[in-house]
C-alpha positions as CSV (number, residue, x, y, z in Angstrom):
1,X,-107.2,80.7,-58.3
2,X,-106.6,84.5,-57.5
3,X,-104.8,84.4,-54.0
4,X,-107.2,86.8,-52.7
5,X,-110.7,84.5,-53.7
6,X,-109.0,82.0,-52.1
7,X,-110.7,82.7,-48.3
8,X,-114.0,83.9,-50.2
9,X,-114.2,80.4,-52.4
10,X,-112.5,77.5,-50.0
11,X,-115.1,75.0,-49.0
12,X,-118.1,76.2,-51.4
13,X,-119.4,73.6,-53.6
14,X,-119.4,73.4,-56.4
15,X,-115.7,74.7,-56.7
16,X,-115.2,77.6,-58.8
17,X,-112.2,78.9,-60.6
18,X,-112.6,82.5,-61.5
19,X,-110.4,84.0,-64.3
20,X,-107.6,85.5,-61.9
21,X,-107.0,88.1,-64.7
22,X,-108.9,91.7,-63.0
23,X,-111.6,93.0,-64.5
24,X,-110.7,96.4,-65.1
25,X,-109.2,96.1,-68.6
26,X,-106.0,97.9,-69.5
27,X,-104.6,98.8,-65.8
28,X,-101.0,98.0,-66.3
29,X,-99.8,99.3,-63.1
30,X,-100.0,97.7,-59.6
31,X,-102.0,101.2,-58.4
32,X,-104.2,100.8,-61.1
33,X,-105.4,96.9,-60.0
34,X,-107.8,96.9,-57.5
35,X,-106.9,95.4,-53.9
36,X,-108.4,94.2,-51.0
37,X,-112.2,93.6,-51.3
38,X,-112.0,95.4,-54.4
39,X,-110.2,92.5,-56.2
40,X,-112.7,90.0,-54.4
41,X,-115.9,92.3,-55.7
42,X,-114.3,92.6,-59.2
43,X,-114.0,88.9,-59.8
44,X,-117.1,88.1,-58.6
45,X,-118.8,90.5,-60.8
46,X,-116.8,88.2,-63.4
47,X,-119.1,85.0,-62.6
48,X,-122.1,84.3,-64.2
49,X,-125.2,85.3,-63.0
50,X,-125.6,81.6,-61.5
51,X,-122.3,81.3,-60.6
52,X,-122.5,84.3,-58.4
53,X,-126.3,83.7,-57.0
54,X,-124.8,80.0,-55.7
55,X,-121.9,81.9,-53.5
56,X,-122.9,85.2,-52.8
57,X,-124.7,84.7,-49.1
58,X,-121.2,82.9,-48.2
59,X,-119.2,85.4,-50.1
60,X,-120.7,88.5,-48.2
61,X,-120.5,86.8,-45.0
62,X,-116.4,86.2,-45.4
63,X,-116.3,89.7,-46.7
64,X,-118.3,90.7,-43.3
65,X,-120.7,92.7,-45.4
66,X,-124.6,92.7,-46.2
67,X,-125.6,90.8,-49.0
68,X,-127.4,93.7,-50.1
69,X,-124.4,95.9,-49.9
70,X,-122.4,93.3,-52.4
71,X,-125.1,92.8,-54.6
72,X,-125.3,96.6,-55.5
73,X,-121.3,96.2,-55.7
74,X,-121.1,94.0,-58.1
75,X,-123.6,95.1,-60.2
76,X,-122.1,98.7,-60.2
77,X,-119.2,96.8,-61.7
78,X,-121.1,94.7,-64.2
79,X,-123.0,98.1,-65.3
80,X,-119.8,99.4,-66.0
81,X,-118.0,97.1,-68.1
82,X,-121.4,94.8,-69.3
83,X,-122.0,97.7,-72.2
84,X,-123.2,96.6,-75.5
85,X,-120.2,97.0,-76.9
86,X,-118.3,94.5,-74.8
87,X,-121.1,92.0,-74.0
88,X,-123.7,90.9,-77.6
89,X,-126.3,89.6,-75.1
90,X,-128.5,90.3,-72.3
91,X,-127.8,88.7,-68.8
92,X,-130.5,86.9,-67.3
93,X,-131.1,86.7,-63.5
94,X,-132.6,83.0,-62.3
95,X,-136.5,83.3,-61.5
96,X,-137.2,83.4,-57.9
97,X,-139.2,80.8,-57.4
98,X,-138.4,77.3,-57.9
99,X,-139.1,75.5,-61.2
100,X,-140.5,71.9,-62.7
101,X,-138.2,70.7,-65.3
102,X,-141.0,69.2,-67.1
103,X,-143.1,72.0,-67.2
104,X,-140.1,74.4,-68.3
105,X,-139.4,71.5,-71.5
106,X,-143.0,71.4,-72.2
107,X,-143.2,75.0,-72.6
108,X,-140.1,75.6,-75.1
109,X,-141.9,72.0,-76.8
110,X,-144.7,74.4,-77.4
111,X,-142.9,77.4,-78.3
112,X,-141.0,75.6,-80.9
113,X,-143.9,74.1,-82.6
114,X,-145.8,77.3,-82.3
115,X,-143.0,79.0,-84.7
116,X,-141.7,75.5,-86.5
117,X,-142.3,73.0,-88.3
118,X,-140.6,70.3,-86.4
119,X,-141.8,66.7,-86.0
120,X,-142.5,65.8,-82.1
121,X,-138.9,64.3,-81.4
122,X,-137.3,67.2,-83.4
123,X,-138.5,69.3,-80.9
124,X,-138.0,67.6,-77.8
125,X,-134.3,67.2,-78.9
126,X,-134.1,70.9,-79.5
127,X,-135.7,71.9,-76.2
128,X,-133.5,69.6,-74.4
129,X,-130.1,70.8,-76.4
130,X,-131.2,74.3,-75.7
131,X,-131.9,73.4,-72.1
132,X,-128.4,72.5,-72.4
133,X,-126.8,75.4,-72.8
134,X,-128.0,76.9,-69.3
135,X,-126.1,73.8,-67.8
136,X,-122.9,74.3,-69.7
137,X,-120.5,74.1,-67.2
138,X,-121.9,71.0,-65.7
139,X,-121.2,68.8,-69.0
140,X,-118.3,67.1,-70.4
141,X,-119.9,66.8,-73.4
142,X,-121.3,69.4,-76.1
143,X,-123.4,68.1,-78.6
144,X,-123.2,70.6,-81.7
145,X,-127.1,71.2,-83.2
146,X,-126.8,70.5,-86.7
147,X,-129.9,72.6,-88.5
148,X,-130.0,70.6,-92.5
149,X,-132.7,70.9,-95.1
150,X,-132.1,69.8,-98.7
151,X,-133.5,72.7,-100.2
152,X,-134.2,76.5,-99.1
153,X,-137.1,77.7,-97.2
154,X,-137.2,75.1,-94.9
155,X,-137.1,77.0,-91.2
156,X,-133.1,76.9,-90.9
157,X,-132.2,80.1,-90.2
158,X,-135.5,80.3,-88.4
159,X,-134.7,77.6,-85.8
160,X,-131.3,79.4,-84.9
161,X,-133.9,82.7,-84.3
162,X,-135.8,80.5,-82.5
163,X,-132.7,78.9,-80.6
164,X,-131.4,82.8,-79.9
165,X,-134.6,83.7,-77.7
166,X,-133.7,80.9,-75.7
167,X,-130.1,79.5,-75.4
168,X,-127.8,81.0,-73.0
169,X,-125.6,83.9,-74.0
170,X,-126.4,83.9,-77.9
171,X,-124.1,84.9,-80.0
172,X,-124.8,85.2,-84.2
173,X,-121.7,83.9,-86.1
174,X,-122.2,83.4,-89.2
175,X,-119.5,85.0,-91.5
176,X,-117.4,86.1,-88.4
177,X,-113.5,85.2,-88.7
178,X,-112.1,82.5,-86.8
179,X,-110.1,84.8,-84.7
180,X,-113.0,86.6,-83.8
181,X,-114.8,83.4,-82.4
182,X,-111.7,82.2,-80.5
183,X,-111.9,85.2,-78.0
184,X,-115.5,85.3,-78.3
185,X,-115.8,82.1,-76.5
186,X,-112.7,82.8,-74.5
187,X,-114.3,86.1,-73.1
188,X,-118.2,85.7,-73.7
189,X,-118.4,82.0,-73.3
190,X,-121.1,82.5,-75.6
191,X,-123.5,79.7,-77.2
192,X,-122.7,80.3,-80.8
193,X,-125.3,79.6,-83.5
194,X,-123.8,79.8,-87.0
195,X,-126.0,80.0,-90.4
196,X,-125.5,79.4,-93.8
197,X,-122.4,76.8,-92.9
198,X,-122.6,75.4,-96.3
199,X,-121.7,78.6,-97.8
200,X,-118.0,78.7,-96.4
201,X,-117.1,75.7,-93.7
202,X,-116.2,72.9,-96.3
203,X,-112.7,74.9,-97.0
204,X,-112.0,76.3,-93.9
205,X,-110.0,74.5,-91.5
206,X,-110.1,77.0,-88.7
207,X,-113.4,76.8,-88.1
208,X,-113.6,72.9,-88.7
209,X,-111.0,73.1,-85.5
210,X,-113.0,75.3,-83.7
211,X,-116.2,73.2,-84.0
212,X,-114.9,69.4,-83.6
213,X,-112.5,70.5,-80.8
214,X,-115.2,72.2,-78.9
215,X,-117.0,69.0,-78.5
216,X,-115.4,67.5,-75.4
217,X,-114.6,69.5,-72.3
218,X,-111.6,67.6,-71.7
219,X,-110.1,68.6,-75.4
220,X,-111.6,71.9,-75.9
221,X,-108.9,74.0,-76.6
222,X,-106.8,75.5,-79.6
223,X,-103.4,76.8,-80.2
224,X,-102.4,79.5,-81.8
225,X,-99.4,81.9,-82.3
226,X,-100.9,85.4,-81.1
227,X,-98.3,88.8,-82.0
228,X,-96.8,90.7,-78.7
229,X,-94.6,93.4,-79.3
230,X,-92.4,92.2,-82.3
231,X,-92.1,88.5,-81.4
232,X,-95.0,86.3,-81.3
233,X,-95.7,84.2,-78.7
234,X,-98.2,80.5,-78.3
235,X,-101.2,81.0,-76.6
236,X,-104.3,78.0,-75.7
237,X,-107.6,79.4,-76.8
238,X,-110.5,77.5,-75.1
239,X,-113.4,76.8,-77.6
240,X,-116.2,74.7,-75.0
241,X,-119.1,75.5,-75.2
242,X,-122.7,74.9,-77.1
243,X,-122.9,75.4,-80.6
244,X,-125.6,75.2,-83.3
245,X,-125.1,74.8,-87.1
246,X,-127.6,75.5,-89.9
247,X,-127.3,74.9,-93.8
248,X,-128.6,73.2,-96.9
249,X,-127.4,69.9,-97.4
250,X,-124.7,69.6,-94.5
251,X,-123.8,66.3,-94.8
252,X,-122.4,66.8,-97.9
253,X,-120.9,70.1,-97.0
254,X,-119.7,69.2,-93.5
255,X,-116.5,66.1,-92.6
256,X,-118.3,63.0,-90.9
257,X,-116.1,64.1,-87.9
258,X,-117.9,67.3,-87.9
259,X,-121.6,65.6,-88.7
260,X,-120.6,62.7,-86.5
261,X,-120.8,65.0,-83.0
262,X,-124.0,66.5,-83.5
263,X,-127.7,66.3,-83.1
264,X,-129.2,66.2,-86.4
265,X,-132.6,68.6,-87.1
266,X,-133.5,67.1,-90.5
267,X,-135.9,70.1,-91.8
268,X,-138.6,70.0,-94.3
269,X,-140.5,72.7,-96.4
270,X,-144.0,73.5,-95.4
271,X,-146.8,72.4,-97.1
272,X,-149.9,74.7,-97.6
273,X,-152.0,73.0,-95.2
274,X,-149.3,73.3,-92.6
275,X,-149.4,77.1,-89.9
276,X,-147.4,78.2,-87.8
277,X,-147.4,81.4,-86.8
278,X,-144.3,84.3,-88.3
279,X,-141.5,84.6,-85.7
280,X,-141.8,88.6,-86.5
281,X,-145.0,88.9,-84.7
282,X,-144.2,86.6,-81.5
283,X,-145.5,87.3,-78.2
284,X,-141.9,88.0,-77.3
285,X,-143.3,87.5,-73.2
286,X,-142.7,83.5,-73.8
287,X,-139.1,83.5,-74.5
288,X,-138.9,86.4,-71.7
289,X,-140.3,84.3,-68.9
290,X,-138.6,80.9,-70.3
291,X,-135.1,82.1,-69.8
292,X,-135.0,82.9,-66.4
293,X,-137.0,79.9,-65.6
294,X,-133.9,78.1,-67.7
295,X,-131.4,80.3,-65.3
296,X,-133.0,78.7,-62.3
297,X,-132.9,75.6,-63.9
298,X,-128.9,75.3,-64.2
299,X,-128.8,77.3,-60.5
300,X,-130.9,74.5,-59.0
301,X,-130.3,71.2,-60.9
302,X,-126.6,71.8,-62.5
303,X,-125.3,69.4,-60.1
304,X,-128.0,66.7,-60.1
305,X,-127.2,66.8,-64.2
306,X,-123.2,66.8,-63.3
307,X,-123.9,63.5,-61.4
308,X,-126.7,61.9,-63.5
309,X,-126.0,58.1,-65.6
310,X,-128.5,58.0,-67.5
311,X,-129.2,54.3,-69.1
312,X,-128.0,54.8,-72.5
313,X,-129.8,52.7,-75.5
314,X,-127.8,50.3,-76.8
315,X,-128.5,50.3,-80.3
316,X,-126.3,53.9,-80.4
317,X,-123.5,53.9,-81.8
318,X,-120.5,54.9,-79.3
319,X,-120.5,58.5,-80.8
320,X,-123.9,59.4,-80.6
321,X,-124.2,57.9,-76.9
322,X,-121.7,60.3,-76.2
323,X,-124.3,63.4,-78.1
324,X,-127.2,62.1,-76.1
325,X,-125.8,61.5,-72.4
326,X,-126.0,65.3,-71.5
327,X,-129.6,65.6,-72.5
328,X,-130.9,62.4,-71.3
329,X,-129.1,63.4,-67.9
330,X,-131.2,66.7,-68.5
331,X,-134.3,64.7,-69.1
332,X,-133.6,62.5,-66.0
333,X,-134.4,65.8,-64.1
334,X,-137.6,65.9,-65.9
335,X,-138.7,62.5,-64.7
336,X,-139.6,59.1,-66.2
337,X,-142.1,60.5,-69.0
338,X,-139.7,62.8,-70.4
339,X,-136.8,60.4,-70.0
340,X,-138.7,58.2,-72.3
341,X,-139.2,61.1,-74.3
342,X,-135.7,62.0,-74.5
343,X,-134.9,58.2,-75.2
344,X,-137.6,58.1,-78.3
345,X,-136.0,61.0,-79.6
346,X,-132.4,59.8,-79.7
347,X,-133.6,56.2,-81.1
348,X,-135.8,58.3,-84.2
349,X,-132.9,60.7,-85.2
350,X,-129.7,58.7,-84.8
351,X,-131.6,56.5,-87.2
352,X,-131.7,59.0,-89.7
353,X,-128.6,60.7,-89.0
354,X,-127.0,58.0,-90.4
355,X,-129.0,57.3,-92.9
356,X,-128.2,60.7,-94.0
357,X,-124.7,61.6,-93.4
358,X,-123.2,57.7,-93.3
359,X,-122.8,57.9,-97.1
360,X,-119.8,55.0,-96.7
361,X,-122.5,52.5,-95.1
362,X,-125.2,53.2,-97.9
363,X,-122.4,52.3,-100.4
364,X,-121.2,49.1,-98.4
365,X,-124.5,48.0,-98.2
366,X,-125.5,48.3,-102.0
367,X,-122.1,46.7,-102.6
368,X,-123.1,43.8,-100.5
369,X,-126.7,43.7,-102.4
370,X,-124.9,43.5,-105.7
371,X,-122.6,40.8,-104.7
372,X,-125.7,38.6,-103.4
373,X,-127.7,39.5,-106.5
374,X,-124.5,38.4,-109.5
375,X,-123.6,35.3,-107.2
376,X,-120.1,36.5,-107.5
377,X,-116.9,36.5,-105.7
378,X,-115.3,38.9,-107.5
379,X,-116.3,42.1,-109.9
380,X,-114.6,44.4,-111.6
381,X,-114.7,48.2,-111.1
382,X,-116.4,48.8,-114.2
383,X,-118.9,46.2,-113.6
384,X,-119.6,47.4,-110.4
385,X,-120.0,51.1,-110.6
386,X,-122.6,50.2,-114.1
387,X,-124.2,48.2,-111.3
388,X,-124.3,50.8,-108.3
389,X,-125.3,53.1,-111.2
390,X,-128.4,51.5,-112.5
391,X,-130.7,51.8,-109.5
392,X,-132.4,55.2,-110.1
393,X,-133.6,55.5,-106.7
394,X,-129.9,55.6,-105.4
395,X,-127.0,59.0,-105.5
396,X,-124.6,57.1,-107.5
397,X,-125.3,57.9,-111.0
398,X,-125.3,62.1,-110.3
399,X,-122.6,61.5,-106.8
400,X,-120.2,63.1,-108.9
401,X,-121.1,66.6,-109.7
402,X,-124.2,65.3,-111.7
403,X,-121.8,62.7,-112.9
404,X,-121.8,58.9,-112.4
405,X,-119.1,58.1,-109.6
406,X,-115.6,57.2,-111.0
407,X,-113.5,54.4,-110.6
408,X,-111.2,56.7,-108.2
409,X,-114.1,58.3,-105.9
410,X,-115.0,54.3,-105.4
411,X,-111.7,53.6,-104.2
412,X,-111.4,56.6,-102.0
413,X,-114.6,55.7,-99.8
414,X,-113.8,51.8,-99.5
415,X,-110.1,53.2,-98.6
416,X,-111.3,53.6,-94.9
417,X,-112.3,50.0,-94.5
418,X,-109.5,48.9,-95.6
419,X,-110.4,47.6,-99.0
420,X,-108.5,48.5,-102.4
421,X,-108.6,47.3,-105.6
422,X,-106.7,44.7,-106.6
423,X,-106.2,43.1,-110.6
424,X,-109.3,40.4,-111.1
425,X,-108.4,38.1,-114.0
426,X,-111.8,38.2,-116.5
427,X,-111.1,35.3,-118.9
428,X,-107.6,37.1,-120.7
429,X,-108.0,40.2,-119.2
430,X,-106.7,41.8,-115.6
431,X,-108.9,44.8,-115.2
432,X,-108.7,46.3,-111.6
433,X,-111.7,45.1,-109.4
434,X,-112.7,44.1,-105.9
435,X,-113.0,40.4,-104.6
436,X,-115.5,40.1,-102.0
437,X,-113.5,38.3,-99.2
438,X,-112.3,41.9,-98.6
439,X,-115.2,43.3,-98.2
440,X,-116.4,40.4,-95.7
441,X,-114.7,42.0,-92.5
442,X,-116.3,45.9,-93.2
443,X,-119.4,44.0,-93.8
444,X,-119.8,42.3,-91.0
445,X,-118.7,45.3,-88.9
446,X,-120.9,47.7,-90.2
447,X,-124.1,46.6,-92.2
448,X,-125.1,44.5,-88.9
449,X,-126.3,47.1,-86.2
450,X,-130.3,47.7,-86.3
451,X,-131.8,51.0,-84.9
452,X,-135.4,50.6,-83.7
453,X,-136.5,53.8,-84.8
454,X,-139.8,53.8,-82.7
């Protein structure tokens, strides 16, 4: 921390570590950085809006100054550098009065459903990830929201709109360059909501980095070689923060790793009889009284969500207990009805998470379905891919680019479990094949965990 925040921050809770870097932008000489209460005032203005509202009765009494007086200071300072063209989004002040958690989730419940069609859990997940992104800094853990639909027209890029009236500091992404969004976060810690993933993600590794990294507080950081002068030098980009995906089809466009740390929105097209009213013609007063009701929300329950242990189900995985901590702390605050809510939520879509992205388990399981059904110990790779194949109902006999899966796609996914194929004798042949002791151990690991998906 800056030497001179030291007497202004000391003994507030909780602690804060402002960037010690000023604000004024460019000042490379020591009569150009501010000094004295100056410095202090500048790296205020840096906070948040919360940050700021938590410390600023203790921060003008140290500075022996109304709070009045530093209020107007710092907002002459954020006036001068908050422009459009350094900040994407509008700042929003906490609401006076105090607010009901379960009123404020109720209300972006409604406002979902009033411009989506989302089941009931779909929503409550959403209003809960984007109630997240108020209480940011109080998380170690960032669940991404993954928006997928199998076809267009299904309310994707229309649940990011959605998300924008609501999350904090929004920032539109998609098609910006990975450098870009490594000092947007830096500077902006900004909740980034990215469309049309599909379209460009798969092949870039940048943005793969940016996106799993930025899932744990703890590992949320990037390196990078960044030019100065005519050498160039390392530098650690942060990337935490809340982000939200959308595309068609994302599991098969996105790595498990990637699919694996998100909340999963699984969207359908709406059918005739189905309304909801256009997004173009909202009553834009409900997201306008939401967000600083969400403001007051991190201002007065960041820390009770900081210190919360929620009971986490124990038919989730390890993974997705680690997406759905953060929100079922967040429901916590809410009380018992939403925390059941919240519960009924992460039980429904984990269960079809992985029915939709865990392609590796589908194929274990049909593998163990085919062994059962021939009475065999042993198959060959022929046999069993004309097996897998046959059922029309499954993705095996178009996996492949329309094309049946081949013998080395097979291999590939049972490579992970460690199972390979080995030479089966077939009366006086040695095709390649797969006995089924080797499948016994992936089997028993994998195909044995039920999700009640009430």
């Amino acid at each position: 921390m800056n030497d001179t925040l030291k007497p202004i921050f000391a003994g507030m809770e909780p602690p804060y570590s402002p960037n010690p870097e000023p604000i004024t932008e460019g000042a490379d000489t020591a009569q150009d950085k501010p000094t004295g209460h100056e410095a202090v005032i500048a790296a205020l203005a840096k906070l948040s809006p919360i940050e700021y509202d938590r410390i600023r009765v203790n921060a003008a009494a140290k500075l022996r100054i109304q709070v009045k007086t530093l209020d107007a200071e710092v907002k002459a300072i954020r006036a001068k550098f908050d422009t459009p063209s350094t900040l994407p989004f509008q700042e929003v002040e906490p609401c006076e009065t105090p607010i009901e958690p379960a009123i404020v989730l109720n209300s972006i419940v409604a406002a979902i459903r009033r411009y989506l069609i989302m089941e009931l859990e779909q929503a409550d997940a959403m209003a809960l990830w984007v109630m997240h992104s108020w209480v940011i800094d109080a998380l170690e853990v960032s669940p991404l929201l993954i928006v997928t639909a199998p076809e267009r027209a299904c309310g994707k890029t229309q649940t990011l709109t959605v998300c924008s009236h609501m999350v904090a500091r929004p920032l539109s992404a998609a098609n910006s360059t990975s450098s870009f969004l490594f000092r947007a976060i830096d500077l902006w810690k900004a909740t980034l909501l990215i469309d049309e993933v599909d379209t460009f993600m798969k092949h870039n590794d940048d943005m793969k980095g940016i996106i799993n990294a930025g899932h744990t507080r703890s590992s949320a950081f990037i390196g990078r070689t960044v030019a100065v002068g005519d050498t160039h030098e390392p530098r650690i980009f942060p990337v935490w923060g809340a982000k939200a995906l959308a595309g068609i089809a994302l599991e098969k466009h996105l790595p498990d790793s990637t699919m694996s740390r998100g909340i999963v929105l699984n969207l359908r097209r709406k059918l005739p009889h189905e309304k909801v009213e256009r997004l173009r013609h909202a009553n834009r007063d409900v997201f306008e009284s939401l967000r600083p009701q969400l403001a007051r929300f991190a201002l007065d329950y960041g820390e009770e969500v900081r210190s919360a242990k929620p009971h986490l189900p124990d038919q989730l995985s390890d993974r997705a207990q680690d997406n759905w901590e953060p929100l079922l702390a967040i429901a916590s605050c809410a009380g018992p009805e939403w925390f059941d809510r919240a519960t009924q939520a992460a039980l429904k879509l984990s269960h079809e998470a992985d029915s939709l992205t865990n392609t590796g388990n589908e194929l274990l399981a049909d593998v163990q379905e085919i062994f059962e059904a021939k009475n065999k110990d042993k198959i060959t790779t022929s046999e069993l891919i004309a097996a897998l194949i046959d059922d029309e109902e499954k993705s095996w006999a178009t996996y492949n680019r329309g094309r049946p899966l081949s013998p080395r796609q097979l291999a590939n996914m049972l490579k992970p479990y460690n199972i390979q194929p080995r030479t089966v004798r077939v009366l006086n042949t040695t095709p390649k094949g797969y006995y089924r002791i080797d499948f016994e151990d992936a089997f028993s690991r994998y195909l044995t965990r039920e999700l009640d998906p009430k």
